[in-house]
C-alpha positions as a LaTeX table, in Angstrom:
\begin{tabular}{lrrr}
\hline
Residue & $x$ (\AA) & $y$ (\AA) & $z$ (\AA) \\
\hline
Unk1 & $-23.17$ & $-0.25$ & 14.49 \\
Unk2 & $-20.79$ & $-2.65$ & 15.36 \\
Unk3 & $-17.55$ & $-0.28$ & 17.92 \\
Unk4 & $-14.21$ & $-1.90$ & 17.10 \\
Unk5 & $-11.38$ & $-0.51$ & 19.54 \\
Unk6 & $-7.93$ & $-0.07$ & 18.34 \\
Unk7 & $-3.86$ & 0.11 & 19.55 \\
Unk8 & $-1.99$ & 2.09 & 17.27 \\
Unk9 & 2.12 & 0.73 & 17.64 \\
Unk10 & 3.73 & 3.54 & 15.83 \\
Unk11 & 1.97 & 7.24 & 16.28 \\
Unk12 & 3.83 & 9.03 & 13.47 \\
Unk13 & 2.57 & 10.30 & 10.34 \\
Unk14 & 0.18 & 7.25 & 9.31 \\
Unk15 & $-0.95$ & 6.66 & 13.08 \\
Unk16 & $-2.54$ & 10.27 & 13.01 \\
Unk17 & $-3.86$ & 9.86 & 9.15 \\
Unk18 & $-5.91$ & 7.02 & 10.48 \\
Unk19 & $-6.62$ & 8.37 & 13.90 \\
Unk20 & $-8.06$ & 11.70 & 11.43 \\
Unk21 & $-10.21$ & 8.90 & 9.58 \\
Unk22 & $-11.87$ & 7.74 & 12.81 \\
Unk23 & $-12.42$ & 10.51 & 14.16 \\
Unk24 & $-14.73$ & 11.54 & 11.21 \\
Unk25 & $-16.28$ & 8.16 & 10.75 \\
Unk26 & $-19.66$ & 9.78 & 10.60 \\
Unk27 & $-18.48$ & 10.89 & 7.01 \\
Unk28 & $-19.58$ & 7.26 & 6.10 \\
Unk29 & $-23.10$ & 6.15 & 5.39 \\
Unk30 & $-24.90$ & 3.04 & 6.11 \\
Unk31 & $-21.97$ & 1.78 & 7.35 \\
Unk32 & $-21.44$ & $-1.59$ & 9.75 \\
Unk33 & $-18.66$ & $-0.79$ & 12.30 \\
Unk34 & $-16.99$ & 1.83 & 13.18 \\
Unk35 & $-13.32$ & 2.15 & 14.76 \\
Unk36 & $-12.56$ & 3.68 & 18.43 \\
Unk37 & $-8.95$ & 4.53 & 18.77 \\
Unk38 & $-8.13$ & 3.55 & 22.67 \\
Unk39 & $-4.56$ & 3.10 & 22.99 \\
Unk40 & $-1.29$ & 4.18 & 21.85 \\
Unk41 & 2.06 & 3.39 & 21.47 \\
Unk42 & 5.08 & 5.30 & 20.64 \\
Unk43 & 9.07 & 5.38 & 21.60 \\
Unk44 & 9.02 & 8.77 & 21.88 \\
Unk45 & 6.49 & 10.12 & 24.64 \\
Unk46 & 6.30 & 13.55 & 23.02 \\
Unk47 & 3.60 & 12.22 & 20.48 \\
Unk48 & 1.42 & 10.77 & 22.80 \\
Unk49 & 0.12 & 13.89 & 23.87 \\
Unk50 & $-1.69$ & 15.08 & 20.19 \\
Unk51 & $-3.52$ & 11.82 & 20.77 \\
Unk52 & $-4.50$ & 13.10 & 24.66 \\
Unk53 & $-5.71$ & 16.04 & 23.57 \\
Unk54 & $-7.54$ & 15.07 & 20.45 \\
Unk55 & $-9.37$ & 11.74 & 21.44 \\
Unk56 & $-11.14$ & 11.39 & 24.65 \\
Unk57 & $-11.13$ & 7.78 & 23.65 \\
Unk58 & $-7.53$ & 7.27 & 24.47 \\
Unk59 & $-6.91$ & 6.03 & 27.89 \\
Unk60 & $-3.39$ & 4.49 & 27.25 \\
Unk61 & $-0.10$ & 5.72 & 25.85 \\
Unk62 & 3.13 & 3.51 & 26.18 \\
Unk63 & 6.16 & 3.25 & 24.78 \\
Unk64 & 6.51 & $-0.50$ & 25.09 \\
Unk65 & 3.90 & $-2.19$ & 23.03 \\
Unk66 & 3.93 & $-5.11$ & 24.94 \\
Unk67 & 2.00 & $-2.78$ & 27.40 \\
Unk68 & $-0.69$ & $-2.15$ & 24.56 \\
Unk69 & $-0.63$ & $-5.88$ & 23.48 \\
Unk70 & $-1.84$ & $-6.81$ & 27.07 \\
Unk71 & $-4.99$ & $-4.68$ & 26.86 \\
Unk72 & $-7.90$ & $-6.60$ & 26.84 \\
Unk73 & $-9.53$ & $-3.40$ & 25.82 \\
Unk74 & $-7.69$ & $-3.46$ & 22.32 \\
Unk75 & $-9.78$ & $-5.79$ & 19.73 \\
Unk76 & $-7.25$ & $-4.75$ & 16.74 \\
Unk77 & $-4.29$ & $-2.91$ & 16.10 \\
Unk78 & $-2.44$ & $-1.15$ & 13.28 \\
Unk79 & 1.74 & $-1.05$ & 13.47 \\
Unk80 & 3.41 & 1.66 & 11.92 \\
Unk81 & 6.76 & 0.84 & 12.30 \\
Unk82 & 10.30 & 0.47 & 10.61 \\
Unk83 & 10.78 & $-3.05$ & 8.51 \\
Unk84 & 12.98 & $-4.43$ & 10.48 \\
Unk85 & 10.50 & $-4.24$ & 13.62 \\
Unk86 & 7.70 & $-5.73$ & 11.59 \\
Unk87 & 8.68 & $-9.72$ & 12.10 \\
Unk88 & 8.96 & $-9.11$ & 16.19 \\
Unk89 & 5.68 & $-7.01$ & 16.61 \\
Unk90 & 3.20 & $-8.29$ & 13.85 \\
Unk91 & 4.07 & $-11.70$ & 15.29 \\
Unk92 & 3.18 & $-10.44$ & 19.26 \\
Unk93 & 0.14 & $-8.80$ & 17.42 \\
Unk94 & $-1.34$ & $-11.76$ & 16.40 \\
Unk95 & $-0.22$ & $-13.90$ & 19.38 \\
Unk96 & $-1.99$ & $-11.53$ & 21.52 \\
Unk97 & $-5.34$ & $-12.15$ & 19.73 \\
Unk98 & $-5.96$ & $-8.73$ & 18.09 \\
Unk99 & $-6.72$ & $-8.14$ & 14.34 \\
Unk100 & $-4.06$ & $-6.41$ & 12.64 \\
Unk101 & $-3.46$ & $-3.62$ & 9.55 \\
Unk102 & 0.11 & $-3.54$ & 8.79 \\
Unk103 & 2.29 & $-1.37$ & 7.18 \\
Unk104 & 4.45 & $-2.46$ & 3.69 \\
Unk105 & 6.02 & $-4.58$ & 3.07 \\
Unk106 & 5.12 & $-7.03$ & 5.66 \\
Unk107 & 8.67 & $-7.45$ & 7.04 \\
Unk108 & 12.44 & $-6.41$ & 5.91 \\
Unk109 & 13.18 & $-9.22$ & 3.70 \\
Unk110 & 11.54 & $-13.04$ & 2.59 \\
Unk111 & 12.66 & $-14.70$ & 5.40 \\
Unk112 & 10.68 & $-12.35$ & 7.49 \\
Unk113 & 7.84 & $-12.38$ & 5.67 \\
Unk114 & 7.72 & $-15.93$ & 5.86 \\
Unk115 & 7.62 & $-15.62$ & 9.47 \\
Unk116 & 5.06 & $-13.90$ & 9.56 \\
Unk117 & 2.99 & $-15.71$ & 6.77 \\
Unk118 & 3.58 & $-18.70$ & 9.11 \\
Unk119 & 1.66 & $-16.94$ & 12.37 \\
Unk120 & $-0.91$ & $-15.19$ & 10.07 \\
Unk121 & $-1.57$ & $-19.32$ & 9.13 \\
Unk122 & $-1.27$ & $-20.80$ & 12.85 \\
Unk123 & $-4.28$ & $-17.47$ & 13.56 \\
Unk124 & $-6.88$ & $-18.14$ & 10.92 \\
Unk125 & $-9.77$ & $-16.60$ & 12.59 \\
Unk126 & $-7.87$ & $-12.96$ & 13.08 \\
Unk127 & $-8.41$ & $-10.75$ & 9.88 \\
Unk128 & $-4.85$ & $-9.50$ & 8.58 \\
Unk129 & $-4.55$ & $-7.32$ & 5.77 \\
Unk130 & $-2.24$ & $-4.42$ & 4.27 \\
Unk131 & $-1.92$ & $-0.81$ & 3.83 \\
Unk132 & $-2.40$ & 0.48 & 0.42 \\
Unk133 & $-4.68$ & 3.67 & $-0.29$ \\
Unk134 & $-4.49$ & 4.15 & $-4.21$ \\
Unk135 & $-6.65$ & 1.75 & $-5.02$ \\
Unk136 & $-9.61$ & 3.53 & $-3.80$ \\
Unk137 & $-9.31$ & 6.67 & $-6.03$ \\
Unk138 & $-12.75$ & 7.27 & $-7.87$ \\
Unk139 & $-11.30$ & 7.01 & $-11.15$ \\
Unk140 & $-8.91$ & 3.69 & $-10.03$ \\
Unk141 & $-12.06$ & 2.31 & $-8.85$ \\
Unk142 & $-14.02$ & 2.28 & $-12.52$ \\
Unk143 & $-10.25$ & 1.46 & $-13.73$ \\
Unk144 & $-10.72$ & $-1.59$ & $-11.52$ \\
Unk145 & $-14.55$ & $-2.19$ & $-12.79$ \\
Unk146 & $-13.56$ & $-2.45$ & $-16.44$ \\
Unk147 & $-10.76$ & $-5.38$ & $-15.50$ \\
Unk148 & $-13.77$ & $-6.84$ & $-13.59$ \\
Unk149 & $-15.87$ & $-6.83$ & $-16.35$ \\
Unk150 & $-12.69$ & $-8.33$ & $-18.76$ \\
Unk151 & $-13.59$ & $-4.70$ & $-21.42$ \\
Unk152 & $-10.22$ & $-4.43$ & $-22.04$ \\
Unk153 & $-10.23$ & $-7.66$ & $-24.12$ \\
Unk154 & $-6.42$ & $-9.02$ & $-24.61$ \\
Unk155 & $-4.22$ & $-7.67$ & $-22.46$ \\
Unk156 & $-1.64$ & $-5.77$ & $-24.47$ \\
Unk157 & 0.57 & $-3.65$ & $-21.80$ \\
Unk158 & 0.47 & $-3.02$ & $-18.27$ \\
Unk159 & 2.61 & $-0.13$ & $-16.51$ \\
Unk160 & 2.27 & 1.35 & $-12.67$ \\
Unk161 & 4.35 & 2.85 & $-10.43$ \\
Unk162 & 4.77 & 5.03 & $-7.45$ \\
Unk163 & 7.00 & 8.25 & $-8.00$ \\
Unk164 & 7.97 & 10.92 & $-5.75$ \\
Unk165 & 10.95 & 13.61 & $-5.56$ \\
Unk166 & 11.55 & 13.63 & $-1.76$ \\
Unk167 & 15.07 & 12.54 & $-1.97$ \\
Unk168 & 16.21 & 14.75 & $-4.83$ \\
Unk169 & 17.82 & 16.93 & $-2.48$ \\
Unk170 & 21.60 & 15.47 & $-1.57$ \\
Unk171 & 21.37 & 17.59 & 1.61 \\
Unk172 & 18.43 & 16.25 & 3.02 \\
Unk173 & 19.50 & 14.69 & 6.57 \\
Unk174 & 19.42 & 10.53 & 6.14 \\
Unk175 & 16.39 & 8.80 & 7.81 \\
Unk176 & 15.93 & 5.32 & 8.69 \\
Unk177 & 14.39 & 4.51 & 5.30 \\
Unk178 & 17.72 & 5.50 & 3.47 \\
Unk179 & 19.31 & 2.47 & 5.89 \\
Unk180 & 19.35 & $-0.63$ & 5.29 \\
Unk181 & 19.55 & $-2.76$ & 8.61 \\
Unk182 & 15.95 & $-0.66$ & 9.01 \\
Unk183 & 14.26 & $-0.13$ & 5.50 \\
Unk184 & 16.16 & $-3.41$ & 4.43 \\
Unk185 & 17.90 & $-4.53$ & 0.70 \\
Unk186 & 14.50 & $-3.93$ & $-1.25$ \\
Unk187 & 15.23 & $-0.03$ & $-0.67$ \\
Unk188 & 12.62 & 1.49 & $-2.57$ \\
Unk189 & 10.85 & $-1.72$ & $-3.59$ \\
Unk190 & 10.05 & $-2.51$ & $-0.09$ \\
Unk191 & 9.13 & 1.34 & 0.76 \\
Unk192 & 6.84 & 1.36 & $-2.26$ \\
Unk193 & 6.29 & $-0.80$ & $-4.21$ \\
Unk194 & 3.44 & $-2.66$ & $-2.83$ \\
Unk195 & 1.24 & 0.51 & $-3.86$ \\
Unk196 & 2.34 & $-0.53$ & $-7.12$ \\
Unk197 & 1.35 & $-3.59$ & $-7.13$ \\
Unk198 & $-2.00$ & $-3.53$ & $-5.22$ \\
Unk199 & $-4.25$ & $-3.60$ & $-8.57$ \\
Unk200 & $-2.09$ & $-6.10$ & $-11.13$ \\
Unk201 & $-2.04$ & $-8.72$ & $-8.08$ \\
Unk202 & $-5.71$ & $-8.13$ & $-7.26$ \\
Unk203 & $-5.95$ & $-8.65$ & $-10.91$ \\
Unk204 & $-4.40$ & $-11.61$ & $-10.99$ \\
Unk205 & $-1.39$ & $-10.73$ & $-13.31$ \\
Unk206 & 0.95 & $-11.87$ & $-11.44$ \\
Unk207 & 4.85 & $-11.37$ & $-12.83$ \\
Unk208 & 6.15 & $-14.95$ & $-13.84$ \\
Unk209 & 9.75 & $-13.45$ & $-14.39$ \\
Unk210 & 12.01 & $-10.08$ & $-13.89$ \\
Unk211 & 14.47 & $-8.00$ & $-15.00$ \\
Unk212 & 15.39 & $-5.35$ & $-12.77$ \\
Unk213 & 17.43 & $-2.06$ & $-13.14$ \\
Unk214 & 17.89 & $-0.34$ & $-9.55$ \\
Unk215 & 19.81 & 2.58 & $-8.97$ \\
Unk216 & 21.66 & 3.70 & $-5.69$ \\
Unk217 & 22.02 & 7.41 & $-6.71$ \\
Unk218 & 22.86 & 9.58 & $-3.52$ \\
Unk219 & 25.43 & 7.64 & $-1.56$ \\
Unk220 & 26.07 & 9.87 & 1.24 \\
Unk221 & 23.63 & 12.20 & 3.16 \\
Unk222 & 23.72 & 14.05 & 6.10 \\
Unk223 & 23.82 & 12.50 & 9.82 \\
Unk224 & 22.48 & 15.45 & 11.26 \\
Unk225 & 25.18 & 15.47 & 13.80 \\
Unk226 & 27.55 & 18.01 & 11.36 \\
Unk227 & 29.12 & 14.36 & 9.39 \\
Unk228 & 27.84 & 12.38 & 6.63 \\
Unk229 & 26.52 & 8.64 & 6.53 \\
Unk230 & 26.51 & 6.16 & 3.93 \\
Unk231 & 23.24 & 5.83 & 1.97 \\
Unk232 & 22.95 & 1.94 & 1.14 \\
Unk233 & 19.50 & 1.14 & $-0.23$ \\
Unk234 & 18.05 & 1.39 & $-3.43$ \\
Unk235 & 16.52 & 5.38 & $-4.64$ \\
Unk236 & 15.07 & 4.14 & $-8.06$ \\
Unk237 & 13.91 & 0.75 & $-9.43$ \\
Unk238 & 12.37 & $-0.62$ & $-12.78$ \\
Unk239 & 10.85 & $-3.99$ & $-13.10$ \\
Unk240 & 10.23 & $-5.44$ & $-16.48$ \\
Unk241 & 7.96 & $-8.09$ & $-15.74$ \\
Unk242 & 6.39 & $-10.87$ & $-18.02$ \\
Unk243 & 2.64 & $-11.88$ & $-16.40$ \\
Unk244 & $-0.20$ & $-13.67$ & $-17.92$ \\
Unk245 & $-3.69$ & $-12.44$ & $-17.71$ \\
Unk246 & $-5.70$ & $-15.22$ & $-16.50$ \\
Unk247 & $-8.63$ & $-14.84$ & $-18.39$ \\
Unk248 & $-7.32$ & $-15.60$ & $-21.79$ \\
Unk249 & $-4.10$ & $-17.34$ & $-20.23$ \\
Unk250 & $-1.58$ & $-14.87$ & $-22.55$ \\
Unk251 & 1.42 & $-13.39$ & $-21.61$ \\
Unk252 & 2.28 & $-9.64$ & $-21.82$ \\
Unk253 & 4.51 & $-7.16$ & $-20.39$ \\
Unk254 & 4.08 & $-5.34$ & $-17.11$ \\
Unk255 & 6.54 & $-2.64$ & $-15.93$ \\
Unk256 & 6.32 & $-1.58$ & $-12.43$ \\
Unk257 & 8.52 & 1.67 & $-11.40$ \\
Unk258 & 9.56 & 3.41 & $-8.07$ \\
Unk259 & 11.48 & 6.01 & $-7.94$ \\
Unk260 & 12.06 & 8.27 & $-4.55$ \\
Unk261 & 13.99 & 10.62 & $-6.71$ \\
Unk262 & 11.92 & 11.18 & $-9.84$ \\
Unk263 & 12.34 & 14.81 & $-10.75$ \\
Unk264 & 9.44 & 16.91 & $-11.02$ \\
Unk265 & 6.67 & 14.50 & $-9.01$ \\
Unk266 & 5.24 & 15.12 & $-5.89$ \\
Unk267 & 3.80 & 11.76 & $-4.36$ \\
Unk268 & 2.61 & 10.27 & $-7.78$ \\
Unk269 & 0.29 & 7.03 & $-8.56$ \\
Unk270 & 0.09 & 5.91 & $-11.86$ \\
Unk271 & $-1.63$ & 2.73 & $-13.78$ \\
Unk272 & $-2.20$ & 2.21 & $-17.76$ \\
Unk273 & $-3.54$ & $-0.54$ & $-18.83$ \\
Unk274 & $-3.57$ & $-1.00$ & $-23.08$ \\
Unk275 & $-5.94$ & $-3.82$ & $-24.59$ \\
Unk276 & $-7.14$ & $-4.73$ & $-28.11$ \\
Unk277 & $-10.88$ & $-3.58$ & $-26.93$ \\
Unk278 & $-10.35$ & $-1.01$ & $-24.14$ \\
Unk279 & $-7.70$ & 0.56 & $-22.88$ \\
Unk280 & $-7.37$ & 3.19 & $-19.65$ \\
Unk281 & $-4.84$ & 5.54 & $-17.52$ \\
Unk282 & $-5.17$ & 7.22 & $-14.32$ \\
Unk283 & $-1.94$ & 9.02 & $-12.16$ \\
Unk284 & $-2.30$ & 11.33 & $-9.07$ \\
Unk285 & $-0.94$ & 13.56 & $-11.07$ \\
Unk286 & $-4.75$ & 15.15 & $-11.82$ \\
Unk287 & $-6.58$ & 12.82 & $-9.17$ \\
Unk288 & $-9.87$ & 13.53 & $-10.93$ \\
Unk289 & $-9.26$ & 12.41 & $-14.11$ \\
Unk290 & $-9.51$ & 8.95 & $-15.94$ \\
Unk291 & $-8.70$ & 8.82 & $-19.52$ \\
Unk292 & $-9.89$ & 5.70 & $-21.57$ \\
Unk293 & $-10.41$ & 4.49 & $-24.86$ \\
Unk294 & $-12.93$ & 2.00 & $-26.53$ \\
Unk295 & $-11.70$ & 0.51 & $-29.61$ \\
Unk296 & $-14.12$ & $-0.86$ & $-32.25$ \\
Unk297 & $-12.29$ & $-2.85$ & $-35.53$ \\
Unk298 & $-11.93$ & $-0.28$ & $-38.11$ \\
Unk299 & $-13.26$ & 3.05 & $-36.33$ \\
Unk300 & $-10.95$ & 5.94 & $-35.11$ \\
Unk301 & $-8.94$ & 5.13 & $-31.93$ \\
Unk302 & $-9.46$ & 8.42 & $-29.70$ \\
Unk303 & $-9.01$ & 9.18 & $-25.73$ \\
Unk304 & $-12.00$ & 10.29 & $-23.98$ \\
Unk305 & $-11.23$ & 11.99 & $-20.60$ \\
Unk306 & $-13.55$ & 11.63 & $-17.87$ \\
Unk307 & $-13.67$ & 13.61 & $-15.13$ \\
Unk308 & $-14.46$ & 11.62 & $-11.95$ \\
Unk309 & $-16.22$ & 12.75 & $-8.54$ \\
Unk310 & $-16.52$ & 11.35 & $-5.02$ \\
Unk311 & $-17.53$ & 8.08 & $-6.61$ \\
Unk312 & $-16.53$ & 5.74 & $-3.81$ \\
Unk313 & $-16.59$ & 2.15 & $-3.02$ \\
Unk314 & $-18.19$ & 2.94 & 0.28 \\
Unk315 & $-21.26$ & 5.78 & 0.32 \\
Unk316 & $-19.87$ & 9.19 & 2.31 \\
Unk317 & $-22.31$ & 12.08 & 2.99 \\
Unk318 & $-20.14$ & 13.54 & 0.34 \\
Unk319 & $-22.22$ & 14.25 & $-2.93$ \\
Unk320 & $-20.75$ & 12.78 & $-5.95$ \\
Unk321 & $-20.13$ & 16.54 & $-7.81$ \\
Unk322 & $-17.32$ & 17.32 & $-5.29$ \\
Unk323 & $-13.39$ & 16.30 & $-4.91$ \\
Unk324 & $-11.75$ & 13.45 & $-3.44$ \\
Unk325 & $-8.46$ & 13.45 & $-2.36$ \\
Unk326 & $-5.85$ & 11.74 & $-0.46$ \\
Unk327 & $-7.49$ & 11.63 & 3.42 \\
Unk328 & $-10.45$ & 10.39 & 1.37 \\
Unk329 & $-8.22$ & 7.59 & 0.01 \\
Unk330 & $-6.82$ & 7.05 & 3.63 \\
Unk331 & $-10.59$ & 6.35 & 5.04 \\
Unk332 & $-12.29$ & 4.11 & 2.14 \\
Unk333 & $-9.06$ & 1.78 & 3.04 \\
Unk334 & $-9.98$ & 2.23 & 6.62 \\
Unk335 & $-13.71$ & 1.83 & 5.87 \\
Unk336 & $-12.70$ & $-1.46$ & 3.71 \\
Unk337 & $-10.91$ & $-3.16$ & 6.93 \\
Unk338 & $-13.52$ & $-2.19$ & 9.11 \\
Unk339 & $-15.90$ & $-4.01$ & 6.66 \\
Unk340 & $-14.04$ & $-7.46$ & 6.41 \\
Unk341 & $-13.97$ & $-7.13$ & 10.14 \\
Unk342 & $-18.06$ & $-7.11$ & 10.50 \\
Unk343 & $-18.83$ & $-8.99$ & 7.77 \\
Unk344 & $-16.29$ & $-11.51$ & 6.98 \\
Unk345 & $-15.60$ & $-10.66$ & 3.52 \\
Unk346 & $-14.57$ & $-7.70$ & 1.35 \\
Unk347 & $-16.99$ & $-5.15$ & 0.01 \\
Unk348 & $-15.87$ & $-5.96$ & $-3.65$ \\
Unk349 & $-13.04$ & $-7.86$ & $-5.49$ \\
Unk350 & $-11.32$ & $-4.15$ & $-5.80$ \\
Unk351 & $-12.78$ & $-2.49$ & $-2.65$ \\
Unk352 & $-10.24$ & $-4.82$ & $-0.15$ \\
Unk353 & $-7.03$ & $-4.12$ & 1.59 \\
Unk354 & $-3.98$ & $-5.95$ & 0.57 \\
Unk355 & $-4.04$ & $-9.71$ & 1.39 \\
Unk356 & $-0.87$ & $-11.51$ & 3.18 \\
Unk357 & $-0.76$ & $-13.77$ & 0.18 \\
Unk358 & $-0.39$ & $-10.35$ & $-2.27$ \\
Unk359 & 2.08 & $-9.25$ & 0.12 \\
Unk360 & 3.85 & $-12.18$ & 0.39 \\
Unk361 & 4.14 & $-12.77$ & $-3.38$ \\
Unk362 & 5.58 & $-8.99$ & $-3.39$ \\
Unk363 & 8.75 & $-10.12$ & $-1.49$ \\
Unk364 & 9.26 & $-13.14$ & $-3.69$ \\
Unk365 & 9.23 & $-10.33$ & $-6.61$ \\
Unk366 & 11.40 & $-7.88$ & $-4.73$ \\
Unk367 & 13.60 & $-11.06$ & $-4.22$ \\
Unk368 & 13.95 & $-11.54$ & $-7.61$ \\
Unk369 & 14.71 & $-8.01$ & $-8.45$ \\
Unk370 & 17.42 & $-7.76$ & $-6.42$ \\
Unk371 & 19.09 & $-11.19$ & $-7.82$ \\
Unk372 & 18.18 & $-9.99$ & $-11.38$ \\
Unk373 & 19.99 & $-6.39$ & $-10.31$ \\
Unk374 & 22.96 & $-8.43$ & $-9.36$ \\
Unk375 & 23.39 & $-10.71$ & $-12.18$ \\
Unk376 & 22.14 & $-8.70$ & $-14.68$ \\
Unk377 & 20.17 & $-11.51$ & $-15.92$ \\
Unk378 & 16.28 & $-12.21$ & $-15.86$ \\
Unk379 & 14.93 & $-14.47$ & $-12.64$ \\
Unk380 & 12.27 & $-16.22$ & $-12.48$ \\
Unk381 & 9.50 & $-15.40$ & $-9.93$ \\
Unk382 & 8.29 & $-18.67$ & $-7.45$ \\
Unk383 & 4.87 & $-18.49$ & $-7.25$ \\
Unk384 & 4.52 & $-19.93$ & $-3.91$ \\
\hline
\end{tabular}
């Protein structure tokens, strides 16, 4: 089995989700590589030490990636890290010769991420993808099978979205994803919405036009310093999208929401997808289950619910009976990078991390959105 050493640049709360994945990498089966966490970077020192004293393996902590960057030790990296830091340090990343998994949404705004496009294209042999875990849900995954197999027929309706009630508190001290010179003008677009979008741009159903209704909703939180500061990105957002299914080249309407203050939701997923032959739903909401529907011309049109196990893209000692959950998520994407890295190529059309080109088409969405929000009008989304 292939060892593949990593730098983490940003050792907060997704840093130790995938340092948790590594560490139980034996929870995979038959698997071809297998990641080696050996270096660390954070601004504040006071995190380096759960790394010390959990992984043997890590013999540097910084706080100046550069430091980490120069490690010949380091094969790959993943950056965790505020938008507006993901232009200067992706770009080092790649300079430096070391495969990278980066955080959404691939810098703070299009200009950004077309700097970065640009050095992903001058480093062709260095494997680049995206974070994005819901994908890799049992029940997405046979979600994903029945687009690859085209059941659903014509595409009537598509609608996903990310929702969670974190913000719904107007007390809740500000953090630097409630500003915008660090989460940027997408607000929660940027912050989510490439979850969202993970499935209907691996479909190929990509939006061709938007209208966008975004709502700034708690203007002021606290500082944490006894004051108040100015909340100036975006809490909610609704895209109503036109795309085209590919396969029969017909349009149809996709609505993609994200909402950080969505009463009554804890961290939720959700895709439907509604056809003339099939149709199928899945949300977080009950991880386990997968409703769908087969529709035959003249029968009775009824849900069946399926209750899904630890049915993954890639085998686990885990028997198929039992739960999966969100650190289960968190290591199938792991497991999929680590895969591209020894072998070149995903696992599976839907068993891949997000692409630079899917993130990249994101921000000419988001774009769009926010011109659409502006003008109240429907914008066209450039394809390229």
């Amino acid at each position: 089995m292939k060892t593949v050493h990593f730098g983490i640049i940003g050792g907060g709360l997704m840093g130790r989700e995938f340092a948790s994945a590594a560490a139980r990498w034996s929870h995979l089966l038959e698997f071809p590589a297998r990641p080696e966490i050996v270096a660390v970077c954070d601004t504040n020192p006071a995190i380096h030490a759960w790394y010390r004293d959990n992984f043997a393996s890590v013999k540097q902590t910084v706080t100046d990636y550069k430091e980490l960057l120069a490690n010949p030790e380091v094969d790959a990296v993943y950056v965790a890290v505020p938008h507006h830091l993901h232009q200067e340090i992706y770009g080092a990343v790649l300079a430096a010769g070391k495969h990278l998994m980066g955080e959404k949404p691939f810098g703070i705004d299009l200009p950004a991420n077309d700097a970065i496009t640009a050095a992903i294209r001058q480093h062709p042999r260095q494997v680049v993808r995206c974070s994005s875990e819901s994908i890799f849900f049992p029940a997405m995954q046979k979600l994903c099978g029945m687009i690859e197999k085209n059941a659903f027929g014509r595409i009537l309706e598509v609608n996903t979205g990310f929702l969670h009630s974190s913000d719904l508190d107007p007390n809740k001290p500000i953090n630097w994803k409630r500003m915008i010179e660090f989460n940027g003008e997408y607000g929660v677009l940027g912050d989510l919405g490439m979850h969202a979008l993970h499935v209907p741009l691996r479909a190929g159903w990509q939006p061709r036009n938007v209208r966008a209704i975004l709502s700034d909703i708690v203007k002021q939180r606290p500082d944490g310093k006894g004051g108040m500061a100015p909340c100036r990105t975006w809490d909610n957002g609704t895209l109503f999208c036109e795309a085209v299914d590919p396969v029969l080249n017909e349009p149809f309407p996709l609505t993609v929401k994200l909402q950080r203050i969505a009463p009554g939701q804890k961290n939720t997923w959700y895709t439907e997808v509604l056809g003339t032959q099939a149709s199928a739903r899945w949300s977080s909401t009950n991880p386990r289950l997968l409703e769908v529907m087969t529709y035959t011309p003249g029968t009775e049109q009824a849900w069946q619910q399926i209750q899904m196990g630890y049915e993954t893209a890639f085998k686990t000692i885990t028997g198929g009976i039992f739960e999966f959950g969100f650190t289960d998520a968190i290591q199938q994407m792991w497991a999929a990078f680590l895969y591209e890295l020894a072998t070149g190529k995903p696992a599976a059309k839907f068993a891949g991390c997000v692409t630079p080109d899917e993130a990249a088409f994101s921000h000419r969405l988001f774009t769009a959105a926010l011109a659409s929000q502006r003008n109240r009008s429907v914008e066209t989304v450039n394809a390229e």
